[in-house]
mmCIF file of the C-alpha atoms, coordinates in Angstrom:
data_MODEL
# 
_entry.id   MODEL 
# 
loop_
_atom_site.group_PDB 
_atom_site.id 
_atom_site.type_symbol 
_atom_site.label_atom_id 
_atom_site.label_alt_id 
_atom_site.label_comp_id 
_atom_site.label_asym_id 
_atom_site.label_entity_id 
_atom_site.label_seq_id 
_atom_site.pdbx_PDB_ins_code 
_atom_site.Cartn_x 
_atom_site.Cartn_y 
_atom_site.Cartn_z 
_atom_site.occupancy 
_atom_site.B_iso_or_equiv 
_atom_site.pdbx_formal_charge 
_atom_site.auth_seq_id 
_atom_site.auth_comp_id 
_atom_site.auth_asym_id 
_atom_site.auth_atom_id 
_atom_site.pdbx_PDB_model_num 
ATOM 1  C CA . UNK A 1 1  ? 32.530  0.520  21.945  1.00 0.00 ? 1  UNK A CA 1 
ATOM 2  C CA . UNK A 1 2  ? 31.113  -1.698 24.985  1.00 0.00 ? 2  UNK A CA 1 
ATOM 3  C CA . UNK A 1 3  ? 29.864  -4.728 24.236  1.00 0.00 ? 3  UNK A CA 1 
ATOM 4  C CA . UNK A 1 4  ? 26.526  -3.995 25.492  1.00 0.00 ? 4  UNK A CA 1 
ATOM 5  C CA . UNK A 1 5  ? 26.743  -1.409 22.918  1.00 0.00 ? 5  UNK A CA 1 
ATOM 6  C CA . UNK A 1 6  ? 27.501  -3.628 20.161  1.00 0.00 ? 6  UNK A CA 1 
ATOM 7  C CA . UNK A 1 7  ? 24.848  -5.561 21.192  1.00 0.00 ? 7  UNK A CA 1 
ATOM 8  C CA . UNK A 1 8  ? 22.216  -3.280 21.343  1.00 0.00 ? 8  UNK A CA 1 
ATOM 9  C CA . UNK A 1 9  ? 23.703  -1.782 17.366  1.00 0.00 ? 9  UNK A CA 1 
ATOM 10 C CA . UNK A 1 10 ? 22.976  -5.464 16.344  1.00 0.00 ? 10 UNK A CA 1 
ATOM 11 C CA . UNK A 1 11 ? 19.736  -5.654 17.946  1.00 0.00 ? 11 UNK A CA 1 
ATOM 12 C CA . UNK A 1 12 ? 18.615  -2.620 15.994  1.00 0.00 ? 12 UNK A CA 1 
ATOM 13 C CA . UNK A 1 13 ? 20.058  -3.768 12.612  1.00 0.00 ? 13 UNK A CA 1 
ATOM 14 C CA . UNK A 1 14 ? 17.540  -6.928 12.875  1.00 0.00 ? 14 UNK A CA 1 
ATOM 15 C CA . UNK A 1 15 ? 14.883  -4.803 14.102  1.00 0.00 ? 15 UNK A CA 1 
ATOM 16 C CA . UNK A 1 16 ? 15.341  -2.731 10.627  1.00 0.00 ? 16 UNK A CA 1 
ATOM 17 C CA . UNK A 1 17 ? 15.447  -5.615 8.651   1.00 0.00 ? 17 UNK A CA 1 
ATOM 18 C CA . UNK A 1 18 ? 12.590  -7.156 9.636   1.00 0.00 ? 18 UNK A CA 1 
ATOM 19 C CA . UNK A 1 19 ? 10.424  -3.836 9.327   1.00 0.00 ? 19 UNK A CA 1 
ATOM 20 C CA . UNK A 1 20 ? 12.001  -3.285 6.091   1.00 0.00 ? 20 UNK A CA 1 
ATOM 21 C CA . UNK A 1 21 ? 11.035  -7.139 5.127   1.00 0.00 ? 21 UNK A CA 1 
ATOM 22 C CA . UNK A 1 22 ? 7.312   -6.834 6.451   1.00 0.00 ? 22 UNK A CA 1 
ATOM 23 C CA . UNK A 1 23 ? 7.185   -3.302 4.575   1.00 0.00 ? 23 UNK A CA 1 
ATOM 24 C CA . UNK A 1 24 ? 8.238   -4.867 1.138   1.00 0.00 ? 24 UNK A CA 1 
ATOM 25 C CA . UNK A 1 25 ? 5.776   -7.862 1.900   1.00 0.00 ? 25 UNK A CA 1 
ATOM 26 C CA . UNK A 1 26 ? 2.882   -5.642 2.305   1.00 0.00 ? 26 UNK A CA 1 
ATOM 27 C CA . UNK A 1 27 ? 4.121   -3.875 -0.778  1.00 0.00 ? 27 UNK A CA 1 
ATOM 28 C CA . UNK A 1 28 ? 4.101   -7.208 -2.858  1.00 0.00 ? 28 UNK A CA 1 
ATOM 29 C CA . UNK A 1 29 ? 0.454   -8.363 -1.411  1.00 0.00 ? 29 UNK A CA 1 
ATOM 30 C CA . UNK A 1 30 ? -0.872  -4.584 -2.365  1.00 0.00 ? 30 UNK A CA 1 
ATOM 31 C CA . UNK A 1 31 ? 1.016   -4.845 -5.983  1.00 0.00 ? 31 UNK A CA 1 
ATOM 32 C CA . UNK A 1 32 ? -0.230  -8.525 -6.615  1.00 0.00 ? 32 UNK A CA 1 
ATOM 33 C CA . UNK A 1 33 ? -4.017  -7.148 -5.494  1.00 0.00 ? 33 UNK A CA 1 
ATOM 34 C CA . UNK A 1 34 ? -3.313  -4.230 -7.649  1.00 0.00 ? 34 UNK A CA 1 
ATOM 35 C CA . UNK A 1 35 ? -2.659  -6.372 -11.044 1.00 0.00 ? 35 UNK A CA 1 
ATOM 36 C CA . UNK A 1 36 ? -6.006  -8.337 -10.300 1.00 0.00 ? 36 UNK A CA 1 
ATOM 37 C CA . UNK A 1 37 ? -8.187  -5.504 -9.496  1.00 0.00 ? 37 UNK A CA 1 
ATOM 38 C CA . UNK A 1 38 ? -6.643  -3.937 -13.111 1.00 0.00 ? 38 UNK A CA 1 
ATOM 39 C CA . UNK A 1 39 ? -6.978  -7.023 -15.253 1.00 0.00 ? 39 UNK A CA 1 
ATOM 40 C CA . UNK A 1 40 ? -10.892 -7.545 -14.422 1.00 0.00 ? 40 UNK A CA 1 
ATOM 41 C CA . UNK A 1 41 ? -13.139 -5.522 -15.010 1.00 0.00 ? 41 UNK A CA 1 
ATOM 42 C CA . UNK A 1 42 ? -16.463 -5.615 -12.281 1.00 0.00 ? 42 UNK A CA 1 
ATOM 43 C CA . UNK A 1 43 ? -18.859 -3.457 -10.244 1.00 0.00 ? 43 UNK A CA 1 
ATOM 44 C CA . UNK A 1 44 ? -16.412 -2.797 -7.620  1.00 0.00 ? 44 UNK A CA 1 
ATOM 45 C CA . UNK A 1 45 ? -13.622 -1.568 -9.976  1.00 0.00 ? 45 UNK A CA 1 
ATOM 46 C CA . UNK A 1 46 ? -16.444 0.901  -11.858 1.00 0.00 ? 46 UNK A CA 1 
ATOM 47 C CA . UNK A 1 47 ? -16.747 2.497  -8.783  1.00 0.00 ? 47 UNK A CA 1 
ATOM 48 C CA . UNK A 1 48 ? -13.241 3.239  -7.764  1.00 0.00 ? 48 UNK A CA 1 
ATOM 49 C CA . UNK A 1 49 ? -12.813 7.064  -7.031  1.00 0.00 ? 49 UNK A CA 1 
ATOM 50 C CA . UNK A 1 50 ? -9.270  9.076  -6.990  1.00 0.00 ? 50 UNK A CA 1 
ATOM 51 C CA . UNK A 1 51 ? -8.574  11.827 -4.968  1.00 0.00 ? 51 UNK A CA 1 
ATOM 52 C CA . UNK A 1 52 ? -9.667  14.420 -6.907  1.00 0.00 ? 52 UNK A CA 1 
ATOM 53 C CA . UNK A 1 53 ? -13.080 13.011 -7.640  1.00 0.00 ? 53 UNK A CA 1 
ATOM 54 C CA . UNK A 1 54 ? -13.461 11.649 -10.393 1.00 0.00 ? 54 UNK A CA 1 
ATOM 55 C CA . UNK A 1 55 ? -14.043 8.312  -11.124 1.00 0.00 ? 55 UNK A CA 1 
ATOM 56 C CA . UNK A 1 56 ? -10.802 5.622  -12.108 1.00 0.00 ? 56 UNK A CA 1 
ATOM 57 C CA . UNK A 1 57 ? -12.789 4.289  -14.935 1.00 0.00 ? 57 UNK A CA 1 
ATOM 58 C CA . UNK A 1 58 ? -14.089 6.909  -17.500 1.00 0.00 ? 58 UNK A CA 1 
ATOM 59 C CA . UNK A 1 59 ? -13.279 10.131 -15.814 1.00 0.00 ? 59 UNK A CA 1 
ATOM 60 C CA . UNK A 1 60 ? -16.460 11.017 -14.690 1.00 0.00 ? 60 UNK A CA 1 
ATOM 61 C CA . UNK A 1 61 ? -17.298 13.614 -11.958 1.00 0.00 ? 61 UNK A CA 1 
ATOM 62 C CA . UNK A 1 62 ? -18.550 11.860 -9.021  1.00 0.00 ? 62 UNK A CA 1 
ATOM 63 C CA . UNK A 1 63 ? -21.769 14.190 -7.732  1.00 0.00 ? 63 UNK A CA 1 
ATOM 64 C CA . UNK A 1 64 ? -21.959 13.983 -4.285  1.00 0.00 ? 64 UNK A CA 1 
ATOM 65 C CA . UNK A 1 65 ? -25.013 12.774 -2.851  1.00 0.00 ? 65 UNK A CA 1 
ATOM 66 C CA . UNK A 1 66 ? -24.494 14.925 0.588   1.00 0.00 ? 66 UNK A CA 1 
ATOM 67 C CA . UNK A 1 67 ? -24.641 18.210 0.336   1.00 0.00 ? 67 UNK A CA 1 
# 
């Protein structure tokens, strides 16, 4: 292998690791959020919807105010 070559396979092992270390940091700010949002209970949190529609809280169908 040239040594540019090695360079460049270096290069690209630190780019990796540093997307893989800002990727687990977002991960741990979105977890941490995640454990406050679930151990209060408020307005916002009543109002959570999943993907399927219905609300995180009690199951509820949201209705849908457009139509």
């Amino acid at each position: 292998m040239s040594p540019n070559g090695k360079a460049w396979t270096l290069r690209r092992k630190k780019e990796r690791k540093g997307c893989k270390e800002r990727r687990n940091e977002g991960l741990r700010i979105t977890e941490s959020t995640w454990r406050v949002v679930e151990g209060s209970y408020c307005a916002f949190c009543s109002s959570v919807i999943s993907p399927e529609g219905k609300d995180k809280i009690d199951g509820k169908k949201e209705q849908s105010v457009h139509r």
